[in-house]
N, C-alpha and C positions, 0 to 999 in steps of 0.2 A: 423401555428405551426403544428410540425406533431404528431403523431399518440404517448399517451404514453407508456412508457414499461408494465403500467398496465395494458393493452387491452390484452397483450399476457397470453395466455392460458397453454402454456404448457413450459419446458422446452427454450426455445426462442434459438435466435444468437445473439451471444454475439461476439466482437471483443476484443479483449487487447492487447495496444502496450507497448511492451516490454517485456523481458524473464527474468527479474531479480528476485530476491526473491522474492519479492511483486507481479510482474507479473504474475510470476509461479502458486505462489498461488491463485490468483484471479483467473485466467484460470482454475486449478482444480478443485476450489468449485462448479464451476459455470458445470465445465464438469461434476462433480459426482450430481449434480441436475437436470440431464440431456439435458443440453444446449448444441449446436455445439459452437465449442470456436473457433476462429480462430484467431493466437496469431502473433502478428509480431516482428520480431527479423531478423536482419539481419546478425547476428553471427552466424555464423553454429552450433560452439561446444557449445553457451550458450542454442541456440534451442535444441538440443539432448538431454544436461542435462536437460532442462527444462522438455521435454517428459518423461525424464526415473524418473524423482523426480516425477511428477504427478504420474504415473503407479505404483512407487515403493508406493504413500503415500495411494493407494488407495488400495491397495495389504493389505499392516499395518490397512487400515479403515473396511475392511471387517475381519480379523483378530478378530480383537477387537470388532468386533459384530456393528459396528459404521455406517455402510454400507451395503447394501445387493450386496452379491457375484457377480451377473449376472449384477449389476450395475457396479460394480467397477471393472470388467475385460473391461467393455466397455469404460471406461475414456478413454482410447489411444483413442478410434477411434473416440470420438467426439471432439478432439483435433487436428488440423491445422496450421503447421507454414507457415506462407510465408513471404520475405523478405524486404516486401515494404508497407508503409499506402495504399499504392495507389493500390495493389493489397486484399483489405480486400473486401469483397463483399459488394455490396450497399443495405442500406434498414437493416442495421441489428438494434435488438432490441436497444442495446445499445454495446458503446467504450468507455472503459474505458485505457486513458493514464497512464500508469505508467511507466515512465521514468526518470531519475536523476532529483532530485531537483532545474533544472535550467531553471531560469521566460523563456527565449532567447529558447530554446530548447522546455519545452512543450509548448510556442504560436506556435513555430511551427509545431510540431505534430497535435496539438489541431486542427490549420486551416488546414491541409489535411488529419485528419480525419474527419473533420464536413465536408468537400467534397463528403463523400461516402455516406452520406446522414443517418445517426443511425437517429431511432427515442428519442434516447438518449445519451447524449456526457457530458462525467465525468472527470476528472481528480483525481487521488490518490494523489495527495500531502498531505504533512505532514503540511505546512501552507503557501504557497504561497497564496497572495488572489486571488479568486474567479473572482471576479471583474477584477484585471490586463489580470488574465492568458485569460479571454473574451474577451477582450476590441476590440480585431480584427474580432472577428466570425459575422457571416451574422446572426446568428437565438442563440444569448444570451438566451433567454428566456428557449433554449433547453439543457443550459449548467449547470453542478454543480459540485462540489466536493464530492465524495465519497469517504471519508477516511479509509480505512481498516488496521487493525493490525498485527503485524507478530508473530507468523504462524499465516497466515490466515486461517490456517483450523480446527485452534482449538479456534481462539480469536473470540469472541460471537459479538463483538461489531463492527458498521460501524456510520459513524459521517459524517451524511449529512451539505453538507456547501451551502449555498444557498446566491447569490447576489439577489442586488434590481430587478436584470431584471428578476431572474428564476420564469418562471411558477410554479404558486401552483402546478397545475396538476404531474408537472415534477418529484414536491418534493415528490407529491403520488406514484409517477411510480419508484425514488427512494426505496420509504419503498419499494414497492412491490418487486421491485430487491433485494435488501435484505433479504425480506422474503424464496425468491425462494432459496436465499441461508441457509436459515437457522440464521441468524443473526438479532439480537436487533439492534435498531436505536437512535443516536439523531440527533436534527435538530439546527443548530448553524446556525446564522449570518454571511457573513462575513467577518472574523476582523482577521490580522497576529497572527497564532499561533492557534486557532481557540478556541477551550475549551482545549483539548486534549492537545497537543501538548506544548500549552503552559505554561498548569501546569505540565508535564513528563519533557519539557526540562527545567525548573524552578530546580526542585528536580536533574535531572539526572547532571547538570550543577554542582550544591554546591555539591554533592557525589564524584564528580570528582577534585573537589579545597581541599576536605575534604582530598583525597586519597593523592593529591598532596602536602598538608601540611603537611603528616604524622598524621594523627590525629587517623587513624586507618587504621586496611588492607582491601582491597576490601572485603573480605567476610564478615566482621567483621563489613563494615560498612551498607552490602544489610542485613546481618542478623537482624540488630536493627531496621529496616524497616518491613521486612519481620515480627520480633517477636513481636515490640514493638507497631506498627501500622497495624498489619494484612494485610501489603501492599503482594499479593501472588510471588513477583519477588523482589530481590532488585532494586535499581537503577540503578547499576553498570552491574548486569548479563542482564538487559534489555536493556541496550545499546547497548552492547555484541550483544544479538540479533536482536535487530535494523539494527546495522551498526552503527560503528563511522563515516563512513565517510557521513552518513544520518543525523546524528546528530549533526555535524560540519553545515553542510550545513543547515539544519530548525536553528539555532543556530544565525549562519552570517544575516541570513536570518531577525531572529525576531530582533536581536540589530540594523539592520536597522528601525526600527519603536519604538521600545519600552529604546536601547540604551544601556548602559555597563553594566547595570545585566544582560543580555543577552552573552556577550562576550566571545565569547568563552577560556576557560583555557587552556594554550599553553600544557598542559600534553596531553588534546585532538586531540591540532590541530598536536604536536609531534607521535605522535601513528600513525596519518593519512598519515601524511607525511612517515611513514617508514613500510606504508601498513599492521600494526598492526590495522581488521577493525571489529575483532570480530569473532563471530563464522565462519563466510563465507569466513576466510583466517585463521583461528585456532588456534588465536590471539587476542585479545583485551583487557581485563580487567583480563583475565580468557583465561587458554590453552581450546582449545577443539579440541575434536578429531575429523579425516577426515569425511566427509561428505558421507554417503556410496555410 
């Protein structure tokens, strides 16, 4: 087994495949903790956004006192895209996949990132199991779920998912990757949906059949949440910033195991369908405005 992320000492190498919200974000935190990130994306224009949203969030973190200056002008340069798993350098601390919600898709990321040899290999799924998304890798024991939230740079919490094969050690060198980031931990089993996931798409799911009965208006019905239950988001504006189409997908996902409470409500899979997917098309539950 190799070497855990907890041995490292300072800042480390971090990989991340993909450039999507969640990618982007994971790559930043990781760059303003002073890690080299090197982000793979094979999109040009989503890698550029990606660059300019890390620099612009980091520009905002120093602002707001959140950040020390000479740190956060350096995010650019500890940031690296290139357009292939197979060009990520070998030996790095840890790689963390975050790519579309689909089982077929990250095994395959997964088995040519655990090629480059990380002393750590994670997956950000929202609740695919643990267990499946390994079932191919040569070194299980090196694999786990690191679940992070969006904005990743403001949501405090990471949800370690750990199968029967992962190393205790592993789950240490998790927290400690988390810690570098700045982030509380928990440690879940794993089971479809995991803690997280499965009680947010429980609630986000009935808010959405609630909206679609009429029973009240989107704000009307995140406020009763927000007021009634000190939940700090409604259900609906949190989807919003999920991604419907993320939440479609963990959704399909869990009614495969758990069944039609899970189901997804056709107002959601309608919205998806007509690329209404939340904040990140300025569209979903809720208008929002262009993305600077």
């Amino acid at each position: 087994m190799s070497e855990p992320v907890a041995a490292q000492r300072a800042g480390g190498r971090i990989g991340v495949v993909g450039a999507g919200t969640m990618g982007t974000g994971i790559a930043y935190v990781f760059a303003a903790a002073g890690a080299e990130v090197t982000v793979v994306e094979p999109d040009g224009e989503r890698a550029r956004a990606a660059l300019r949203t890390a620099a612009t969030q980091a520009a905002r973190a120093a602002e707001r006192g959140r950040l020390d200056a000479a740190v956060a002008q350096g995010v650019p340069d500890r940031l690296t895209v290139v357009a292939d798993v197979a060009e990520l350098p070998e030996g790095l601390d840890l790689i963390v996949e975050s790519v579309p919600e689909r089982m077929e898709l990250k095994r395959a990321v997964l088995a040519a990132a655990e090629r480059r040899s990380p002393r750590l290999l994670a997956s950000n799924t929202s609740g695919l199991p643990i267990s499946e998304l390994g079932a191919d890798l040569d070194r299980p024991a090196d694999f786990l779920g690191l679940h992070f939230f969006n904005p990743v740079w403001s949501m405090p919490l990471i949800e370690i998912v750990h199968s029967p094969a992962t190393a205790p050690e592993q789950i240490d060198a998790a927290r400690a990757a988390a810690e570098l980031v700045g982030k509380e931990t928990i440690v879940v089993r794993d089971a479809p949906g995991f803690a997280t996931s499965r009680l947010g798409i429980a609630l986000g799911l009935e808010a959405i059949r609630m909206l679609a009965d009429g029973v009240a208006a989107a704000a009307d019905i995140d406020r009763a949440m927000e007021l009634g239950y000190r939940h700090p988001m409604g259900p609906l504006r949190l989807t919003d910033l999920v991604g419907l189409d993320v939440r479609l997908d963990v959704a399909r996902n869990l009614a495969k195991t758990y069944g039609d409470r899970f189901d997804p409500p056709q107002l959601l899979v309608d919205k998806v369908a007509a690329g209404e997917l939340g904040r990140k098309t300025g569209r979903g539950f809720y208008d929002w405005p262009a993305p600077d």
